[in-house]
C-alpha positions in Angstrom: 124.5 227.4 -11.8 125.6 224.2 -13.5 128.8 223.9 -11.6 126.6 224.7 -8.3 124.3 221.6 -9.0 127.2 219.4 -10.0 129.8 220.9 -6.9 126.1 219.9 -4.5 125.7 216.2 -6.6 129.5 215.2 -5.2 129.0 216.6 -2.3 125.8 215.0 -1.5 127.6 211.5 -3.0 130.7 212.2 -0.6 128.1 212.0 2.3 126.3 209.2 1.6 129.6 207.4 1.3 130.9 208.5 4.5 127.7 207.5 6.1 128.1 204.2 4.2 131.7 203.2 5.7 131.0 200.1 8.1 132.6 199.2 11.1 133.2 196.9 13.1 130.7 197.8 15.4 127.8 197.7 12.5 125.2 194.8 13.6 123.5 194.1 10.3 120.9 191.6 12.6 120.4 189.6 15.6 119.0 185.8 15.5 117.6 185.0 18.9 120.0 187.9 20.5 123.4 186.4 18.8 124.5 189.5 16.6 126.0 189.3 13.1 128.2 191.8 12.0 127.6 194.1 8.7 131.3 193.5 8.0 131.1 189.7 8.0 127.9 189.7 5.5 129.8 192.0 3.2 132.8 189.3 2.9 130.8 186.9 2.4 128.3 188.7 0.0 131.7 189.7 -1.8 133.2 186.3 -1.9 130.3 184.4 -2.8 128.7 186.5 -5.1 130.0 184.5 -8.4 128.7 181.9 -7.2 125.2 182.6 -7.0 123.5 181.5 -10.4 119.8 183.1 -9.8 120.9 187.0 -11.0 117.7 188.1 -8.8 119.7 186.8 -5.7 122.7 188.8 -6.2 120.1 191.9 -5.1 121.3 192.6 -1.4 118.2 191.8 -0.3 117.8 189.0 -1.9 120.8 187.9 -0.8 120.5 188.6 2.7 116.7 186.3 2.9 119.7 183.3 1.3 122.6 184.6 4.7 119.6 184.5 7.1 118.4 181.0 6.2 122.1 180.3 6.5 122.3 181.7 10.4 118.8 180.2 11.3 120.4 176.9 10.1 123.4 177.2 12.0 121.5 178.4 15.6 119.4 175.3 15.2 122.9 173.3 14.7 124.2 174.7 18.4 120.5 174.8 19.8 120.8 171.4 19.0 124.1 170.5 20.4 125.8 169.9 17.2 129.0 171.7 18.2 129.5 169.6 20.8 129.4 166.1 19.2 133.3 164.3 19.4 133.0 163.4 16.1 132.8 166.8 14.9 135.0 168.0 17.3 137.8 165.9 16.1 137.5 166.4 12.2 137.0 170.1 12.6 140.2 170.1 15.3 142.3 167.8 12.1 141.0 170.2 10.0 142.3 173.2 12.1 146.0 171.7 12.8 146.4 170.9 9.1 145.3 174.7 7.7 147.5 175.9 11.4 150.5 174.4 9.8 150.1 176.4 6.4 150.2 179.6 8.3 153.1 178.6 10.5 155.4 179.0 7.6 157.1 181.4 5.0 155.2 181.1 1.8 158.2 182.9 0.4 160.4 180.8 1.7 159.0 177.6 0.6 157.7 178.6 -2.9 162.1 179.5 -3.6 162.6 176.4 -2.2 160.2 173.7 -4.3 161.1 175.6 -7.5 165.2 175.2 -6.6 164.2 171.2 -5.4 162.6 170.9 -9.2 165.3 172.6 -10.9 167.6 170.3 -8.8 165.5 167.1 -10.2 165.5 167.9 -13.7 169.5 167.8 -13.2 171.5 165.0 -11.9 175.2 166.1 -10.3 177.9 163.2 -10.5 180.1 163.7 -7.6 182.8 162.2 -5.2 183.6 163.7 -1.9 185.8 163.6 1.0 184.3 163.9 4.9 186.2 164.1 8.3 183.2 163.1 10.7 183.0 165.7 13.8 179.9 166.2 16.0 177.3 168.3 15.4 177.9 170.2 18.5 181.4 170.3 18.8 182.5 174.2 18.6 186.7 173.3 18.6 186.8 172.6 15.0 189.9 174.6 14.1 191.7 171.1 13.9 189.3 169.2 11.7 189.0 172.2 9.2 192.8 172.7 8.9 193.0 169.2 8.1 189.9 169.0 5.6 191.1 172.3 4.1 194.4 169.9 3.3 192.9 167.0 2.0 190.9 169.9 -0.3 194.6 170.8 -1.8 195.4 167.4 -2.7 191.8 166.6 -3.9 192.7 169.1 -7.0 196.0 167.6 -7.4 195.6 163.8 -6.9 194.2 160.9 -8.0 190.9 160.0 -6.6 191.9 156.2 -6.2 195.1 157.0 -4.7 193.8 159.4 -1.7 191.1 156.8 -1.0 193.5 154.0 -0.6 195.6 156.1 1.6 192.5 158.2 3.5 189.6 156.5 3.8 189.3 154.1 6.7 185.6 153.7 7.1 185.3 155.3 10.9 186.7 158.4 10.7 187.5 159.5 7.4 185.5 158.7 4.2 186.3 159.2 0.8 183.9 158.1 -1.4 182.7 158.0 -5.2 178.8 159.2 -4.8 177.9 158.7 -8.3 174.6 160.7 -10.0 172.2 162.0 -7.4 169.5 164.4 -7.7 167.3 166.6 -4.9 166.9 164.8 -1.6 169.3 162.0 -1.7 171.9 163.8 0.1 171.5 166.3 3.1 170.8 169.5 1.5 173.8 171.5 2.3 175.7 168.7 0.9 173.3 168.7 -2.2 173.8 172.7 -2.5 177.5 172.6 -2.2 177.6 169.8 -5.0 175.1 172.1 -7.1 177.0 175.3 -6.3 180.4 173.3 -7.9 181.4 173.6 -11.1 182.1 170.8 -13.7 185.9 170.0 -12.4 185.9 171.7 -9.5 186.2 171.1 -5.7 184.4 173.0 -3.4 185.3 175.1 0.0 185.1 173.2 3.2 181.7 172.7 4.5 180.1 171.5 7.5 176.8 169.3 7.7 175.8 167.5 10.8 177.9 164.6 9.8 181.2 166.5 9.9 183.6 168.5 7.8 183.3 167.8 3.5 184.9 168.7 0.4 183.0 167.9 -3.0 184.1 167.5 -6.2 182.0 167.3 -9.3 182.6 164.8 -12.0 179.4 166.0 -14.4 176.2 167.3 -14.2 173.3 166.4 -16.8 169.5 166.3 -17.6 168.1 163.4 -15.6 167.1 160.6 -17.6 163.6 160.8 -15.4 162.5 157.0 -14.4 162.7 153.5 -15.8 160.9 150.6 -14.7 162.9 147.1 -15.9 162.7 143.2 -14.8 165.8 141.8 -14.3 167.3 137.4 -14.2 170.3 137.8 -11.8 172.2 134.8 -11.5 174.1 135.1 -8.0 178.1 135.2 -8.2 178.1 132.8 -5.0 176.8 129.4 -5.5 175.6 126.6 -3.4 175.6 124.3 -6.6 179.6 124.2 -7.2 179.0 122.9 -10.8 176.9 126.4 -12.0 179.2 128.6 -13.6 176.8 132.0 -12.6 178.6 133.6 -16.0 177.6 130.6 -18.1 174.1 130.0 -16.8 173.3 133.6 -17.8 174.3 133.4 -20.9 172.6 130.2 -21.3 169.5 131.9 -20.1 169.9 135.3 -22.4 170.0 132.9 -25.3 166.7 131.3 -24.3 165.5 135.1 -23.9 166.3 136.0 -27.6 164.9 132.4 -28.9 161.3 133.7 -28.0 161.2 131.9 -24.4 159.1 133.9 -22.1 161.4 136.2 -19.5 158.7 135.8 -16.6 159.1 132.9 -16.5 162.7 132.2 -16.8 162.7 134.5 -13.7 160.3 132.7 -11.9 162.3 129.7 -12.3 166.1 130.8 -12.6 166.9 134.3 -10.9 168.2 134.2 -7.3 166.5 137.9 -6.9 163.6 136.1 -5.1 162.3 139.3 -4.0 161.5 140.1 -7.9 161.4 136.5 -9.4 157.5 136.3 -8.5 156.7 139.1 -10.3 158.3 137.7 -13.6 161.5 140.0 -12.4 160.0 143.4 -12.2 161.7 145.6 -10.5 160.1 149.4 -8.6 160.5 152.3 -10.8 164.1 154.2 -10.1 165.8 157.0 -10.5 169.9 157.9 -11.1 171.1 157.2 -8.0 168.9 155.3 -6.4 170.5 151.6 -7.3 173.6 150.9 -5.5 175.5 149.8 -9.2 176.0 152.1 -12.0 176.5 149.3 -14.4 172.9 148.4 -13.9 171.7 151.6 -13.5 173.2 152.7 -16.4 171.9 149.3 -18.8 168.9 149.8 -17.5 168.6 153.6 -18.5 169.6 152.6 -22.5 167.2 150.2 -22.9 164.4 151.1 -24.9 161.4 149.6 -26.8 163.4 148.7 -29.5 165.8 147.5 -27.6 164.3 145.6 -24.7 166.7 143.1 -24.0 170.2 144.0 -22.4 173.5 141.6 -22.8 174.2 140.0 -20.1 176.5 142.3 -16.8 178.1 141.5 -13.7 177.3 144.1 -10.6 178.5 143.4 -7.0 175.6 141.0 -6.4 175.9 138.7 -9.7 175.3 137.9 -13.3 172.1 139.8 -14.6 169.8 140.4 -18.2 167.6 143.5 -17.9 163.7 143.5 -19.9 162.7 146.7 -20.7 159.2 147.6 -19.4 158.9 151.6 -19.5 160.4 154.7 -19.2 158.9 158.3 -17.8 160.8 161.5 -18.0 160.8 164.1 -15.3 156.9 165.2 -14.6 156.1 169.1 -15.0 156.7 171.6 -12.4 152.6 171.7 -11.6 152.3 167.9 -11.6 155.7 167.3 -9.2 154.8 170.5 -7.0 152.6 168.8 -4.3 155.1 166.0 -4.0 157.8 168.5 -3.7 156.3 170.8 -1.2 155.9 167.1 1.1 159.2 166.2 0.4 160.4 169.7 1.6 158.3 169.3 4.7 160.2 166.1 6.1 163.9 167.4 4.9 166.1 169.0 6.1 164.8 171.8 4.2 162.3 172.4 6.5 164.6 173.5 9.2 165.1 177.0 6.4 161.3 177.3 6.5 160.8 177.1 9.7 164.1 179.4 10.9 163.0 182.2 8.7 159.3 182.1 10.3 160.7 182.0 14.0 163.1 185.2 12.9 159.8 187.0 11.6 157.8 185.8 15.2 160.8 187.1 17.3 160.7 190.6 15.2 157.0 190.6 16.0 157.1 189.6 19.5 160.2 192.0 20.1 161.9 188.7 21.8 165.5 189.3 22.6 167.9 186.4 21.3 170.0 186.1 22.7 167.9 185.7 25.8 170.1 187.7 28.2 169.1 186.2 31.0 170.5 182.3 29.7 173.9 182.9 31.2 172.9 183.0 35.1 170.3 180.2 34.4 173.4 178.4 33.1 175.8 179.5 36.4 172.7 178.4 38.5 172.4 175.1 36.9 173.8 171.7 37.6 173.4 167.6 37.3 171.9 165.5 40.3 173.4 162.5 39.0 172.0 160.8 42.0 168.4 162.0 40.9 169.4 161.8 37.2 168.2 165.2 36.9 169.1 168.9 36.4 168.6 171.3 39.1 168.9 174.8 40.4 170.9 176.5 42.7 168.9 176.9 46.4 169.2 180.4 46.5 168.4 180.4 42.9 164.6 182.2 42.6 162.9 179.6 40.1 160.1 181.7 39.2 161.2 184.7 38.2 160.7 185.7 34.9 162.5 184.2 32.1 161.1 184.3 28.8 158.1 187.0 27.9 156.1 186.2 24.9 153.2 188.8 24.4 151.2 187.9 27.6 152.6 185.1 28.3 155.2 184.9 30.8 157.9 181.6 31.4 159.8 181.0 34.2 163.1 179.5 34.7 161.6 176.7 36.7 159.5 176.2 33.0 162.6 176.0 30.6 164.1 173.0 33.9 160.9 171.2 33.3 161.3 171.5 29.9 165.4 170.2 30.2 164.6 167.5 32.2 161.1 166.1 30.3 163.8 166.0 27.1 166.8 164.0 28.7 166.6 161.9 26.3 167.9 164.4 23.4 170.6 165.2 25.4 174.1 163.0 24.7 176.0 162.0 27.5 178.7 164.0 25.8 177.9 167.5 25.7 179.2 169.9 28.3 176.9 172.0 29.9 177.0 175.1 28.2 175.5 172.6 24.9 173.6 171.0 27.1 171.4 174.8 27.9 172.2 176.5 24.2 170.7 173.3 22.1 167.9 172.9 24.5 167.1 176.9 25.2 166.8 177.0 21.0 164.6 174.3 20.9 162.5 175.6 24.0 162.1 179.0 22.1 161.4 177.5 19.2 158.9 175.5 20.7 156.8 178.2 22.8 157.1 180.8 20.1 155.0 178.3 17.4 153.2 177.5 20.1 151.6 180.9 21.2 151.3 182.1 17.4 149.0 178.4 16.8 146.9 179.5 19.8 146.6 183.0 18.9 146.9 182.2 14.9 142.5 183.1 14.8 142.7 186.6 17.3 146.1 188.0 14.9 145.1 186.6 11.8 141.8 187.8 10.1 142.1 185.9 7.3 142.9 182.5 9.0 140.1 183.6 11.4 137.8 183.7 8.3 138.6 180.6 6.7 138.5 178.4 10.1 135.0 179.8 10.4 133.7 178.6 7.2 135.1 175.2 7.6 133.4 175.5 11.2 130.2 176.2 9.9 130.2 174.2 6.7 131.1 171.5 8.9 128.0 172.3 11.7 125.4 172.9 8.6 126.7 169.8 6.8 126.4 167.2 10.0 122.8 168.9 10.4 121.3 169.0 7.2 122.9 165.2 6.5 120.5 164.4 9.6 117.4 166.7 8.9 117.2 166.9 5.3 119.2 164.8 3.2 119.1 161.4 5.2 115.7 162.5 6.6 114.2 162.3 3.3 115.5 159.5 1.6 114.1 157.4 5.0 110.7 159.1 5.4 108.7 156.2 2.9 105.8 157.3 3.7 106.6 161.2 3.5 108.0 160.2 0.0 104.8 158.5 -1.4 102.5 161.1 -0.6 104.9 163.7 -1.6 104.9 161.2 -5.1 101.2 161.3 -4.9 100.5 165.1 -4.6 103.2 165.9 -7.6 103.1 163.1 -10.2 102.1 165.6 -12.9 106.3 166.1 -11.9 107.3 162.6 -12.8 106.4 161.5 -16.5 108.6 159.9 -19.1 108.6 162.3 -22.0 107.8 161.4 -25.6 110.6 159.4 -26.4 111.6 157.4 -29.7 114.0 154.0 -30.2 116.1 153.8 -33.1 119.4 154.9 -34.6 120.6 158.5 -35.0 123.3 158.8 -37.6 125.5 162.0 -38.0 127.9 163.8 -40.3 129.5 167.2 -41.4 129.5 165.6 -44.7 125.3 165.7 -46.6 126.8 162.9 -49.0 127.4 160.3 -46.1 124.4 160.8 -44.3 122.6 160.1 -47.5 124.7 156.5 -48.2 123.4 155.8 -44.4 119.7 156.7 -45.6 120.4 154.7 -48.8 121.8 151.9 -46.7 118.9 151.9 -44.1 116.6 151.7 -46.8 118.2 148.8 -47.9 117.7 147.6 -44.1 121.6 147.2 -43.6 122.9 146.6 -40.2 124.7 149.7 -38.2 127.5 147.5 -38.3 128.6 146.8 -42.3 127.4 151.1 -43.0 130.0 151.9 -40.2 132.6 149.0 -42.0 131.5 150.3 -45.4 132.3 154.6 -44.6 134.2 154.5 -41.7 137.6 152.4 -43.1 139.3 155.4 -44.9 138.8 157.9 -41.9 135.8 158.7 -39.3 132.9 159.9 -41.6 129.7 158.6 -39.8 129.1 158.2 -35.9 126.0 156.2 -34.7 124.3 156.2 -31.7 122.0 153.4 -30.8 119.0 153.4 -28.3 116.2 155.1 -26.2 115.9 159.0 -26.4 114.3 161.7 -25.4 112.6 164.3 -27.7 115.2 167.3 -27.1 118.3 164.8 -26.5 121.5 166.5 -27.8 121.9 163.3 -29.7 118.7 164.2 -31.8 118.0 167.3 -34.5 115.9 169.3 -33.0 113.3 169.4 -35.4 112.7 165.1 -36.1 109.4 164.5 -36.2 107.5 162.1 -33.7 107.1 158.9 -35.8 108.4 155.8 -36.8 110.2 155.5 -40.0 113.0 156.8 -41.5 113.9 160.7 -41.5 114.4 162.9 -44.0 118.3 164.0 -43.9 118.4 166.8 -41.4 120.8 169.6 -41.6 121.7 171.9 -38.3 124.3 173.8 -37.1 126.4 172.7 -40.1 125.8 168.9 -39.2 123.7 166.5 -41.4 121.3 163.7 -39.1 119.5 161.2 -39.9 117.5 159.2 -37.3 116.0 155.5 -38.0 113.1 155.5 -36.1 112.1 151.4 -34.8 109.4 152.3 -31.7 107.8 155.8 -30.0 107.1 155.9 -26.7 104.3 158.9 -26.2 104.6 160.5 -22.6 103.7 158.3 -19.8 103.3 158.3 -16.3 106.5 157.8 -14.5 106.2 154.9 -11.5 107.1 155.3 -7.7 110.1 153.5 -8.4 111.0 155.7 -11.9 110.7 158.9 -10.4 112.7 157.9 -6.9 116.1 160.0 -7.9 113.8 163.3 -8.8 111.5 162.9 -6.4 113.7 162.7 -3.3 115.7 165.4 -4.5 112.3 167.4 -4.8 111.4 166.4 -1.3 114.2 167.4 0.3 114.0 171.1 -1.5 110.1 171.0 0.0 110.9 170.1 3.7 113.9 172.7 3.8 112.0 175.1 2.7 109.7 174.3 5.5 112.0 173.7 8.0 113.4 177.3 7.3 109.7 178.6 8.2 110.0 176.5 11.3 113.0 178.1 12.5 112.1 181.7 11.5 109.3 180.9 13.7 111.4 179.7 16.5 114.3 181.8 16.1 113.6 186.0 16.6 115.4 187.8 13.7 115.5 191.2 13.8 117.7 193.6 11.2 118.7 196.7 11.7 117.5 198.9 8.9 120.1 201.8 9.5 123.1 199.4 8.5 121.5 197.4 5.6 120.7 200.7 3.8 124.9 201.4 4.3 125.3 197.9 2.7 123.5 198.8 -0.1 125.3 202.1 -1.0 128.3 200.8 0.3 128.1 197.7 -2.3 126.7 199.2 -4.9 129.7 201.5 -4.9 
């Protein structure tokens, strides 16, 4: 019988639950005939419940009298023509674009790639390379990588001084001493190449969009983070024939260490006059980022013991470098913002944004490559007369060319595109470049673009967000206008407000004095012994506070029930017994009370507006449940219920 009961109890619990599943078709109620769907209360019943401070609210009911106020408030927004002001218009659209863009790439993608770019920064890679320039487009490169792929043989084998004397010629061919870098001061194949290298080593050829490269590393170390210095720099070039630039410097340092003030030396001496107004202070920099290592290098051993450098020679002159501060490389939390920017405009980006179109062209089933590019190419030629491209006359320009979902492109729609973007086409590229660069940008281009417009149909939880920011937005413009503002401006609404409610506004019993506190018993009592004595707050706090901290004073007006205050002080004047709570000992030096009084106009003003705006929502919300019909369908709230009480 038992199992009978228990086998009918499930059962029974089963069916309500089935009954209980919500779908999309579920209208939990209708405000003047706009429907709201169960589904959408439940996320937001769900997502906001935390939040809700009132336990009595979190009752589904409850809840549901806080969602309809909510709607009512939002129909009055669009009854009012909210939704179509241009000023909401346009932050809601920057709002849109900027949460579009987060969608519109690879989380994955990007989240591998700041953590690599901050593992990068906390390492600095010292480096020289070699690079045969080439075009970025140019596919005959069997030439130019036989020949980098030599100079890689003798980079192992030769000295670096030697091969640059005989190689480099500043047009074609560089080789070059690169010194430290970190991320993002070279393109970042280069960087990865120079990362990938070991201590010693020379890499493999590689191409970036300058040309052909081979790396070699010199070192890799910790970066030394940023220093901030002033500098005197002395040209080496002199209009003044008679100034020896290595003899005024010194002159100048020895002034420096004589106790002469280095601000102003630079104001007066150093021919840096970009610096020499600010006493010499340079921007903060990093390894790398100063074309000398000398300086860079002086300035990174400086220290606060050590402020003053000896005088160097760069490229540019004679210089003496003041230390003013030194920061090592930030966490990964603080630096991951910057990073994730920094990622946005490198070439980095092009990773994020290549791995997202491969995912859109799986999900679009889009064939690349587009099969039908090669007869658009045999079809196409130059009008150099008309300085554009055209079609063949027997050529059908609007048949299909590129399908994405429902939307269909013709040919005669990638030629518009070709010829609206002549001017990121070189005068050099053949044809077939001409049509492969610009049909991979086209894609590229129309792809993002149809999964921006469609981003809120296909993506529920983009779709969700936008239409909180939507509505915040709406209620936010509204309530600004009829609440908030409305009260602080409605004077005469305010005083008789004031009027009907001043038993609301009073000043508490409230006492001046001193309140003196320890978690030692004997200090408070040298305070009470000092007080008695009528000592100042001032020669106590000199007399027990020189060792270490013993006593902390607080001075003023407070309120009966301040934190500041034992709870159980007495209301009168005088001074208190020492008062022991929550292992703390007080004493309060009572000069004045001040029994409860009325609080003025004026006095109450913060409260009271704050009060009155409370009062006229609340009946404004009775206004609009007047105007607005709500109706709610019984059936589906009790399926809410079971289904979130589950």
């Amino acid at each position: 019988m038992q199992k009978t009961f228990l086998f009918l109890s499930i059962s029974c619990f089963s069916f309500l639950l089935s009954n209980a599943q919500i779908t999309d078709d579920d209208v939990l109620l209708t405000i003047s005939g706009e429907s709201v769907s169960a589904n959408e209360f439940v996320r937001v019943y769900n997502k906001n419940l935390n939040l809700v401070q009132d336990d009595s609210q979190k009752e589904v009911n409850s809840y549901l009298e806080l969602f309809v106020n909510y709607k009512l408030k939002l129909t009055e927004a669009k009854a009012l023509r909210y939704d179509k002001d241009p000023v909401y218009l346009n932050e809601f659209k920057s709002y849109k674009d900027q949460l579009t863009q987060s969608y519109l790439t690879d989380k994955n993608v990007t989240d591998d790639l700041i953590r690599e770019a901050y593992d990068r920064t906390e390492n600095e890679v010292k480096a020289q390379h070699i690079l045969i320039l080439l075009d970025e487009v140019e596919t005959d490169t069997l030439a130019t990588y036989s020949k980098i792929q030599a100079y890689r043989e003798r980079f192992v084998n030769e000295d670096f001084e030697s091969l640059k004397k005989e190689l480099h010629n500043g047009k074609s061919i560089f080789v070059e001493d690169l010194g430290y870098f970190s991320a993002f001061k070279m393109v970042y194949n280069f960087e990865s190449a120079a990362y990938a290298t070991e201590v010693g080593g020379v890499s493999q050829p590689f191409r970036t969009r300058f040309g052909f490269h081979v790396v070699k590393v010199l070192e890799k170390r910790k970066s030394r983070g940023q220093v901030t210095v002033a500098h005197i720099m002395i040209a080496n070039t002199q209009k003044d024939s008679t100034l020896v630039p290595e003899e005024r410097i010194q002159e100048l340092h020895r002034l420096v260490l004589q106790g002469d003030d280095f601000a102003d030396l630079a104001k007066q001496f150093s021919d840096d006059k970009s610096s020499s107004m600010r006493g010499g202070e340079l921007s903060p920099f990093k390894s790398g980022q100063i074309n000398s290592e000398i300086f860079e290098t002086t300035a990174f051993e400086l220290s606060p013991s050590n402020m003053i450098s000896e005088p160097i020679q760069t490229q540019f002159g004679w210089h003496i470098l003041k230390y003013i501060n030194k920061k090592p490389v930030q966490s990964f939390e603080e630096l991951q913002l910057e990073l994730n920017s920094k990622i946005g405009k490198d070439s980095r980006s092009q990773l994020v944004k290549a791995k997202m179109l491969e995912q859109l062209l799986a999900e679009y089933q889009i064939e690349n490559p587009n099969s039908k590019l090669a007869n658009f190419e045999s079809n196409l030629f130059f009008n150099a007369s008309q300085n554009v491209w055209e079609l063949s006359k027997n050529f059908d320009n609007n048949q299909s060319f590129l399908i994405i979902k429902n939307q269909t492109f013709t040919h005669q729609n990638f030629l518009d595109y070709l010829n609206k973007n002549q001017k990121l086409i070189k005068k050099e590229w053949s044809k077939a470049v001409v049509v492969k660069k610009q049909y991979a940008s086209f894609l590229e281009q129309s792809v993002f673009k149809y999964k921006e417009d469609n981003l809120e149909n296909e993506n529920k939880e983009f779709a969700h967000i936008l239409d909180e920011y939507r509505e915040g937005l709406l209620l936010f413009e509204l309530m600004q206008d009829k609440i908030w503002e409305g009260a602080k401006n409605d004077s005469i609404g305010l005083q008789e407000f004031y009027n009907a409610n001043k038993q609301n506004y009073v000043w508490p019993d409230r006492i001046e004095g001193s309140v003196a506190r320890s978690s030692d018993e004997k200090h408070i009592k040298k305070v009470r012994k000092y007080w008695k004595k009528n000592q100042s707050n001032e020669m106590i706090d000199e007399a027990l506070n020189k060792e270490q901290q013993n006593v902390i004073f607080s001075n003023g007006e407070f309120e009966l029930g301040h934190p500041t205050l034992p709870k159980t002080l007495e209301f009168k004047t005088g001074l208190s017994k020492v008062i022991e709570e929550n292992s703390n000992f007080y004493v309060v030096n009572v000069t004045a009370l001040k029994p409860t009084t009325q609080k003025t106009f004026e006095e109450a003003q913060g409260q009271l507006i704050a009060d009155y705006q409370i009062a006229l929502e609340s009946e404004w919300i009775q206004e609009l449940r007047t105007k607005f019909k709500v109706d709610i369908n019984e059936d589906v709230l009790a399926k809410v219920n079971v289904l979130i009480s589950k």
